[in-house]
C-alpha positions in Angstrom: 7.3 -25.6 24.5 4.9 -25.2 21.7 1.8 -22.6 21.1 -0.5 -21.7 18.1 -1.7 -18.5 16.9 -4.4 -17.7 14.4 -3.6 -15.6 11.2 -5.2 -15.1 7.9 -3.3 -14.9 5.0 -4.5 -13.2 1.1 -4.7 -14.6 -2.3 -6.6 -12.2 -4.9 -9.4 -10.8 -2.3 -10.0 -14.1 -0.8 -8.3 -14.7 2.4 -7.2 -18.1 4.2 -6.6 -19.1 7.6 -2.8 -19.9 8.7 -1.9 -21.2 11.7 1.6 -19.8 13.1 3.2 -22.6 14.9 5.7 -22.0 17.3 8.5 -24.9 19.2 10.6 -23.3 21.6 13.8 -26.2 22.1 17.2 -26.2 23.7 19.7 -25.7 22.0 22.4 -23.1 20.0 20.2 -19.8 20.0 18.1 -19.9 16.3 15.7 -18.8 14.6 14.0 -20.0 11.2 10.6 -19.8 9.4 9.4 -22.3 7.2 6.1 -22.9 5.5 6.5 -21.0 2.2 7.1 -17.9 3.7 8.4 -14.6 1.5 11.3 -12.3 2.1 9.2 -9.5 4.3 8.4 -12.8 6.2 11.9 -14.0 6.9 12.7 -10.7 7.8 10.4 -10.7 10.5 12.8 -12.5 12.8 14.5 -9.1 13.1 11.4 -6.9 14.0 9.7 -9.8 16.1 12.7 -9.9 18.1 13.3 -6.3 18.7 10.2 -5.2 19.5 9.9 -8.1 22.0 12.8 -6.8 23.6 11.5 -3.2 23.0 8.1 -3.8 24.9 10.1 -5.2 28.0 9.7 -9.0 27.5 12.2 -11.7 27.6 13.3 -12.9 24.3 13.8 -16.5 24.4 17.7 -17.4 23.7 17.1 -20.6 22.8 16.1 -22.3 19.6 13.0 -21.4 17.9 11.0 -22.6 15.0 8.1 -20.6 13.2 5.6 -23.1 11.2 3.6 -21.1 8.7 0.8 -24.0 8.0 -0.9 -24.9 5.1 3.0 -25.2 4.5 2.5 -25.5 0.2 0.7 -22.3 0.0 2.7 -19.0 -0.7 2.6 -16.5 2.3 3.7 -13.1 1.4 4.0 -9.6 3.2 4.4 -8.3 7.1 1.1 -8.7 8.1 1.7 -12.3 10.2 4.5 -10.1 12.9 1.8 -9.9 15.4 0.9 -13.4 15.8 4.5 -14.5 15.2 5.4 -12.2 18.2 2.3 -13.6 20.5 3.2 -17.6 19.4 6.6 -16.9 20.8 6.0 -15.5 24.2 3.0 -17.8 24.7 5.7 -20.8 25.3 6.9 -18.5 28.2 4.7 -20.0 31.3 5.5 -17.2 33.3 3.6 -14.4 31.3 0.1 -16.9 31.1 -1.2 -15.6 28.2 -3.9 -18.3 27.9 -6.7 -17.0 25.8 -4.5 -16.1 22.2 -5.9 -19.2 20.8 -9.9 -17.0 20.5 -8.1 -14.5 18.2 -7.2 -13.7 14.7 -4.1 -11.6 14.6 -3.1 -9.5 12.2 -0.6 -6.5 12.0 3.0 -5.5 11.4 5.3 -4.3 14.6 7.5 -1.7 14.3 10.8 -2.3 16.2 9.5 -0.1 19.3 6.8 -2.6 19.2 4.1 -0.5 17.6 2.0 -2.4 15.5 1.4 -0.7 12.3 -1.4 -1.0 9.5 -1.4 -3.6 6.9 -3.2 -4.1 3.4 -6.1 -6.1 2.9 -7.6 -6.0 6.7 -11.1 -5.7 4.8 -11.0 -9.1 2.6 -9.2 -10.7 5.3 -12.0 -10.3 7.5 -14.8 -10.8 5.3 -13.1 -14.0 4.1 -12.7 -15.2 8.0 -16.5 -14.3 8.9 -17.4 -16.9 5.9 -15.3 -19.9 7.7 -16.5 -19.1 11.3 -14.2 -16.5 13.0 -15.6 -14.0 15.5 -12.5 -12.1 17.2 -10.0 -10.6 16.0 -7.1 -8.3 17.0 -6.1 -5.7 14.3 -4.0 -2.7 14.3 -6.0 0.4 15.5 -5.4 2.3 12.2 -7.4 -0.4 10.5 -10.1 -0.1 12.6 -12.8 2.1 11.0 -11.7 -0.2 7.6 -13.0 -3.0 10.1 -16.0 -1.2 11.5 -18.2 -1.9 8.6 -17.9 -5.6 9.2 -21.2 -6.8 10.9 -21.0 -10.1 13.2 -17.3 -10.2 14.6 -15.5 -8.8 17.5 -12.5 -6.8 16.4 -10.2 -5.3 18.8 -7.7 -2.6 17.8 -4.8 -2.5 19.7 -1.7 0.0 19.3 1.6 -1.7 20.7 2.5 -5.6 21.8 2.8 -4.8 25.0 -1.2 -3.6 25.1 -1.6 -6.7 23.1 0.0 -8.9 25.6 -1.6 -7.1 29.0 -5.5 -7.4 27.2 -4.5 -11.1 26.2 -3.8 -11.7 30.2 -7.1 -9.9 31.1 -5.1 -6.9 33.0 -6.8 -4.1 30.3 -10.2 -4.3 28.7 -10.3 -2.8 25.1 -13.8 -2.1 23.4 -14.5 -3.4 20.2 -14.4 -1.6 17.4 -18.5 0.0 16.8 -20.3 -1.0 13.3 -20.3 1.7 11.4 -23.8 2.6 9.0 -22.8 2.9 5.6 -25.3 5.5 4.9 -24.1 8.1 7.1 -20.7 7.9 5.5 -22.5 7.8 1.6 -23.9 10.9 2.6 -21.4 12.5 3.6 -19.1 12.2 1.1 -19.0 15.1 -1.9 -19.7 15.2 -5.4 -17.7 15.7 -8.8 -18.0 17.4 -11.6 -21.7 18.4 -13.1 -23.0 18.3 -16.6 -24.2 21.9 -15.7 -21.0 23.2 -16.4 -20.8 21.6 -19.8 -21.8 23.8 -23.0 -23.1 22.3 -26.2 -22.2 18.5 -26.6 -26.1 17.4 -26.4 -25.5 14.2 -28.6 -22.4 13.0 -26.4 -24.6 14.0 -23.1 -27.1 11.8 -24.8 -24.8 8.9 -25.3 -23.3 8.9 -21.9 -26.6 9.1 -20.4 -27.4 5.7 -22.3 -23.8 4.4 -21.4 -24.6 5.3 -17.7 -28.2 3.5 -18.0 -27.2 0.5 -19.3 -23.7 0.2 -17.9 -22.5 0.2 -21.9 -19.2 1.2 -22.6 -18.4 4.8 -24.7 -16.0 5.6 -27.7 -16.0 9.5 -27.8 -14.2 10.8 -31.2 -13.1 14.3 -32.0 -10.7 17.4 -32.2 -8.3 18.1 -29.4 -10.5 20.9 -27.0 -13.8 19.4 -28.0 -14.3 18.4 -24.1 -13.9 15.0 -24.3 -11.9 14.7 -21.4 -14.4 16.8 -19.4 -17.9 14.8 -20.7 -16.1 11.6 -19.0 -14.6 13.4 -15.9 -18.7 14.4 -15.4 -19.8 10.9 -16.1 -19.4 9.4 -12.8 -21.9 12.1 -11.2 -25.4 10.1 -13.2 -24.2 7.0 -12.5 -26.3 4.9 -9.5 -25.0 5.2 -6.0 -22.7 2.7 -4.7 -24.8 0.2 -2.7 -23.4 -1.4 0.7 -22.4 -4.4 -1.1 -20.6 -3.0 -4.3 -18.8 -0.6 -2.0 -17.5 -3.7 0.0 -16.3 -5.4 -3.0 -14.4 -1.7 -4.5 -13.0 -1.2 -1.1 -11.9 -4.6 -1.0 -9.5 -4.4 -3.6 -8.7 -0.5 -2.5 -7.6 -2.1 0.7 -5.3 -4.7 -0.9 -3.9 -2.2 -2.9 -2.9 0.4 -0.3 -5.5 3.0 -1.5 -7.9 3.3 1.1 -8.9 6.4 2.9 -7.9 5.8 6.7 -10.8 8.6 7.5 -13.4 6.5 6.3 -12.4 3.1 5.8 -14.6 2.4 2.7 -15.2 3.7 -0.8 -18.1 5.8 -0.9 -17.9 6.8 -4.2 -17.8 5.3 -7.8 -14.3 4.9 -8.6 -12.8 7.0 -11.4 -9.6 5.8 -12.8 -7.5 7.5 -15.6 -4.2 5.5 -16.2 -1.8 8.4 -18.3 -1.1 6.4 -21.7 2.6 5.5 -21.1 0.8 3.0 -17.7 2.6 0.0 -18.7 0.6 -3.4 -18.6 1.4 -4.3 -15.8 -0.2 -1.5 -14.0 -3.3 -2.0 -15.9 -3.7 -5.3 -15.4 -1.9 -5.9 -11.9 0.7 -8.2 -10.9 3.8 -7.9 -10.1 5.9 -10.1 -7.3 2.7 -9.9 -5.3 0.4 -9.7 -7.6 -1.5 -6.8 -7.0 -4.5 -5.4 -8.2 -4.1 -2.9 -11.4 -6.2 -0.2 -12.4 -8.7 -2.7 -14.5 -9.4 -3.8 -11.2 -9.4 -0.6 -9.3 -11.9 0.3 -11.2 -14.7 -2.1 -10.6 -18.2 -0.7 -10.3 -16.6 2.6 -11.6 -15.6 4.0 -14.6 -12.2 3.5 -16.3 -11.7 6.5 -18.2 -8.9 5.8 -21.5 -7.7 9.3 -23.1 -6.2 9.0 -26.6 -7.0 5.2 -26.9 -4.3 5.1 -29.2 -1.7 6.6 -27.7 -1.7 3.2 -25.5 0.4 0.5 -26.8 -1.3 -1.9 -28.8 -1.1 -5.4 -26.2 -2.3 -2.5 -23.1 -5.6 -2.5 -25.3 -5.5 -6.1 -25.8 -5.9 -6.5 -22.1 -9.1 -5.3 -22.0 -10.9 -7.8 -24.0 -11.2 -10.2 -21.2 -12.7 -7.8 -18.5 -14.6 -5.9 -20.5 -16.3 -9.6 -21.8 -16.6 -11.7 -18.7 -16.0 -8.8 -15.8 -13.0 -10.4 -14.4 -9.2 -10.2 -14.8 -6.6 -12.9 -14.6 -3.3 -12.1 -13.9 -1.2 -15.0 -13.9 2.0 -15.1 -12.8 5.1 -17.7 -11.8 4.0 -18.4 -8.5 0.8 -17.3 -8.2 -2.5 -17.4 -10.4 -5.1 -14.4 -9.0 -8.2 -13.7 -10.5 -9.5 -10.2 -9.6 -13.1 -8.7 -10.5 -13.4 -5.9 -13.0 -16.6 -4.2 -13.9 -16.4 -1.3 -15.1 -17.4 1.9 -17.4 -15.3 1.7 -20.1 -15.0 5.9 -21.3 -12.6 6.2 -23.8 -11.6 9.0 -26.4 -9.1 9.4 -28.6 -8.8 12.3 -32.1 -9.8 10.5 -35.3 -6.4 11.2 -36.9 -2.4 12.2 -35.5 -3.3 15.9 -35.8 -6.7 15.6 -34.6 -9.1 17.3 -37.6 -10.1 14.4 -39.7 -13.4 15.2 -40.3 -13.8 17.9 -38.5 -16.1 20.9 -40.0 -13.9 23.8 -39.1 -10.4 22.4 -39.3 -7.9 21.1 -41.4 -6.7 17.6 -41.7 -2.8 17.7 -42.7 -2.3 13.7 -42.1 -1.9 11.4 -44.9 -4.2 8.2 -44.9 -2.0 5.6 -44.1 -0.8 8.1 -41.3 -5.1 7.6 -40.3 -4.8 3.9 -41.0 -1.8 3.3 -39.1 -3.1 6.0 -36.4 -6.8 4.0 -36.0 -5.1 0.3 -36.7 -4.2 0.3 -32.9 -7.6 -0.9 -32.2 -8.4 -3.9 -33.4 -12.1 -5.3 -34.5 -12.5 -7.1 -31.0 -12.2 -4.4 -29.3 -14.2 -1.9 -30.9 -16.8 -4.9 -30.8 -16.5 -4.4 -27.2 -17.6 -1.1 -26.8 -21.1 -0.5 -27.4 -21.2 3.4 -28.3 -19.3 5.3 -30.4 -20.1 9.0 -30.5 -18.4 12.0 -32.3 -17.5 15.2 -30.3 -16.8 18.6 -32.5 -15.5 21.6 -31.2 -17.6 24.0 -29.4 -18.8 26.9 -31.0 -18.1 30.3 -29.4 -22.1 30.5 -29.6 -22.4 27.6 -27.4 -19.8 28.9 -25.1 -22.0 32.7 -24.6 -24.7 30.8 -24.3 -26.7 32.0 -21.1 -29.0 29.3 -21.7 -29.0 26.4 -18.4 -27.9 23.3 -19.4 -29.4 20.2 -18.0 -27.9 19.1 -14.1 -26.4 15.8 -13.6 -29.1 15.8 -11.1 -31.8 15.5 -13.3 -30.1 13.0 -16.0 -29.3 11.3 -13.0 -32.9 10.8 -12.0 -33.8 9.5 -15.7 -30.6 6.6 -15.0 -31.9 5.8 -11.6 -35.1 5.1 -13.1 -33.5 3.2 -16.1 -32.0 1.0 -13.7 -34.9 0.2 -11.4 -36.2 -1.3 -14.4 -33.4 -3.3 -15.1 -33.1 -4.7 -11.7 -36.5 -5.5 -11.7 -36.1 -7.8 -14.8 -32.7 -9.5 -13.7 -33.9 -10.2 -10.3 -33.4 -13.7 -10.6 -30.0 -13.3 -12.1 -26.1 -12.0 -11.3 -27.0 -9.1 -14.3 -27.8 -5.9 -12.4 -27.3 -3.8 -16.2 -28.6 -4.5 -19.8 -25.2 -4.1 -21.1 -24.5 -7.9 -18.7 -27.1 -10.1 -20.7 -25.9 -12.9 -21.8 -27.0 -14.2 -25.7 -30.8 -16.1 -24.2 -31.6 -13.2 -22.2 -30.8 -10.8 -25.5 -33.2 -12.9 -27.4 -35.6 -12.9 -24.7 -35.8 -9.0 -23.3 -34.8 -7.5 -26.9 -37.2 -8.7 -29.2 -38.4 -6.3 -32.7 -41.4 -6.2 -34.1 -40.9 -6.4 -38.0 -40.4 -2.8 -38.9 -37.4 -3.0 -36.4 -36.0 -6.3 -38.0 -36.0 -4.9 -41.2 -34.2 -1.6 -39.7 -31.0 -3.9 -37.8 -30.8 -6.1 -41.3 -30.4 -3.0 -43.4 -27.6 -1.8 -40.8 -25.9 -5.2 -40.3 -25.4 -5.8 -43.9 -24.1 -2.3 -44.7 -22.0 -1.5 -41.4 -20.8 -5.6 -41.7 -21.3 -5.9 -37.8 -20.2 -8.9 -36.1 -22.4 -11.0 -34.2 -21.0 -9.5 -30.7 -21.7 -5.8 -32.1 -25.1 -7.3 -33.3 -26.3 -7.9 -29.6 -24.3 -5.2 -28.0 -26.1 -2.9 -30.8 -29.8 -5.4 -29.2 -28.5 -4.2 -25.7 -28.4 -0.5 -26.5 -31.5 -0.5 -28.0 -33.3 -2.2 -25.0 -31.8 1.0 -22.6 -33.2 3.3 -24.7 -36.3 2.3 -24.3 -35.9 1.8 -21.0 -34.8 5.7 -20.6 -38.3 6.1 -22.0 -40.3 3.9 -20.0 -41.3 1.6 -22.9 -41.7 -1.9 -22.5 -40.9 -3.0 -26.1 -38.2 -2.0 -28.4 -39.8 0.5 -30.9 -38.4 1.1 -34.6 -37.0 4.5 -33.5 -35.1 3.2 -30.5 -33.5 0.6 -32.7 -32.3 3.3 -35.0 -30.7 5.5 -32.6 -28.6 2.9 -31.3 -27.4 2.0 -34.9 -26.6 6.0 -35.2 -24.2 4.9 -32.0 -22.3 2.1 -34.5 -22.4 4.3 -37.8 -18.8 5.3 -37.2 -17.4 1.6 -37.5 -17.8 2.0 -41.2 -16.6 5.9 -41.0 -13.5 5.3 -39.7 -12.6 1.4 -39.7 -14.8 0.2 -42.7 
């Protein structure tokens, strides 16, 4: 007897159709799986068989073959037990289970016949809507995931046997309801608020630009200076997550095994803060499955770096290729993934070992090659890459007794909303959604001095030595000040305080 299932399988966050073939022969009892399958597929034999025999069904004892097809792609994980277990007792005419062949399946079963969640239910679905697919069966822990899928029928079902009695029409199950996005949003609470911050007003300033434009942040200074608390705050100006950049964050959440159960989607701007001894690896994702790192975890959030040079040198290498083209590729031996990565780069780091080169108040006790070695962890490209680079001093006790009220996240917020309904409003015929995205024509086009500006970026470029990449990033900076203020042109002073963002590439790395 034969039968065929549906099943999708997952390569990055793009998912493909596999069809699990099943023959059913006489013969010596057997069991094999072919079609590229993984060791967590192999093994399903065991748990298919169990919980078959677990949920009261006969188990054929004959000889049984498991086609995975496309056979030359790589299948990997538990997710395909389900339709393996339904492809089986289809060839049994007694059960007529006829109508298998309208669903995807997807799920893991447990050896009592339970089936459990899997990753990636999110992508996987998405990906089948694209090619045509309208039901699917999915295991009921992944069913508010699935609710925010528009346009399919998906079923959650708890246990093979359920799976098996709705299949035969003896059980009706209600789809899973679509949820709305913006009840969730709204629900969801905030983080930290600039309130609470004392002092600091130039690196406020600077991550309100970084926020505006989507520009990454170099914040320099003395252990305690609240570096680690100005980026912790950051994410609370930054624009709400819209439907579809929450879909593409809670892709990648799902694939990686991080998403909330209770809502099923990202609500929030993701915040990640990989401790400095993260190997590459989990930065950059990979692995035997390649999996998504935290580069990619934190797309359309912020990826917050603390002591920059505490990482090891390749770790920062990394980042050149997401923070250029917004994507990440981790290649591996048998698989080549390409996973999207746009982010906030925050990092900090102390200026020196000890921490109080420069500062006004503190000693520095460190030699300079100590410094040079110290700051020779980041290299010229990458410092290229970030767009603003900001100094944070201590606090003075003054600041801290203050009882004046320092500005809300709320209302800096308001000032970056604004910002940014420019900016979508002049790439609305593009992919950029941020001025720190513009490619070289567009930096010509949108950033364009008048002459006492020129004459302001040549002075700086020939004393700071900038690079051509720093020369537009410095273009890009400019054109978000400006658009903080509502003006339509790059004025000389808007130029100037973005160079004041660069001045410490000749401070400490000149």
């Amino acid at each position: 007897m034969l039968s065929k299932v549906k099943s999708f399988g997952l390569k990055g966050i793009e998912g493909f159709p596999i069809d699990v073939e099943t023959d059913v022969s006489n013969g010596l009892p057997k069991f094999d799986i072919v079609g590229l399958a993984d060791t967590a597929i192999k093994e399903a034999k065991e748990r298919v068989r169990t919980a078959i025999k677990n949920s009261g069904f006969e188990y054929p004892t004959r000889k049984i073959t498991i086609n995975l097809a496309p056979a030359d792609i790589k299948k990997e994980g538990a997710l395909y037990d389900l339709a393996i277990a339904i492809s089986i007792l289809a060839t049994d005419e007694a059960l007529a289970i006829s109508s298998h062949k309208n669903y995807v399946m997807i799920g893991e079963l447990s050896f009592d016949g339970e089936i459990k969640r899997v990753k990636g239910v999110l992508p996987l679905l998405i990906s089948a809507r694209k090619l045509g697919y309208k039901k699917f069966i999915v295991p009921v822990e992944n069913a508010t995931e699935a609710g925010f899928i528009s346009g399919i029928e998906v079923y959650p079902i708890s246990t093979l046997e359920e799976c098996v009695r709705f299949l035969k029409g003896e059980i009706t199950i209600n789809k899973v309801e679509v949820c709305e996005f913006e009840k969730v949003i709204s629900a969801s609470e905030g983080g930290l608020n600039f309130s609470n911050v004392k002092g600091q007003a130039r690196a406020k300033r600077a991550l309100e630009i970084a926020a505006a434009g989507g520009h990454n942040l170099l914040m320099i200074g003395p252990p305690g200076s609240g570096k680690s608390m100005l980026a912790k705050c950051f994410p609370s100006i930054l624009p709400d997550l819209t439907f579809e950049e929450a879909l593409e964050v809670t892709k990648i959440h799902s694939i990686a095994g991080e998403l909330d159960l209770k809502t099923g989607i990202v609500t929030k701007r993701p915040f990640r803060s990989p401790h400095h001894t993260a190997s590459t690896v989990s930065l950059t994702g990979g692995g035997s499955n390649s999996k998504p790192g935290e580069i990619s975890l934190a797309h359309n959030g912020v990826l917050f770096l603390d002591e920059l040079p505490e990482y090891t040198r390749h770790s920062i290498e990394t980042l050149r290729q997401p923070l250029e083209d917004g994507i990440i590729t981790v290649a591996r031996a048998n698989a080549t993934v390409v996973y999207p990565a746009t982010f906030n780069l925050i990092a900090s780091m102390n200026p020196c070992p000890c921490g109080n080169f420069g500062s006004k108040d503190r000693e520095c006790r460190c030699t300079p090659n100590q410094i040079h070695k110290y700051l020779a962890k980041l290299s010229g490209p990458i410092m290229d890459r970030i767009d603003i680079h900001v100094e944070v001093d201590s606090v003075s006790f003054d600041d801290l007794k203050s009882q004046k009220e320092e500005e809300s996240s709320e209302k800096i917020k308001e000032r970056v909303d604004k910002a940014r309904e420019i900016q979508l409003a002049r790439f609305k015929n593009s992919k950029n959604f941020c001025n720190a995205k513009m490619s070289v024509p567009q930096t010509k086009k949108f950033c364009a001095l008048d002459k006492t500006g020129e004459d302001i970026l040549r002075s700086a470029f020939e004393k700071l030595k900038l690079s051509a990449r720093a020369h537009d990033r410095l273009l890009r900076v400019a054109r978000t000040i400006a658009d903080l203020e509502g003006e339509d042109n790059i004025l000389p002073q808007h130029i100037a305080e973005a160079i004041g963002y660069r001045s410490l590439d000749r401070k400490y790395w000149g």
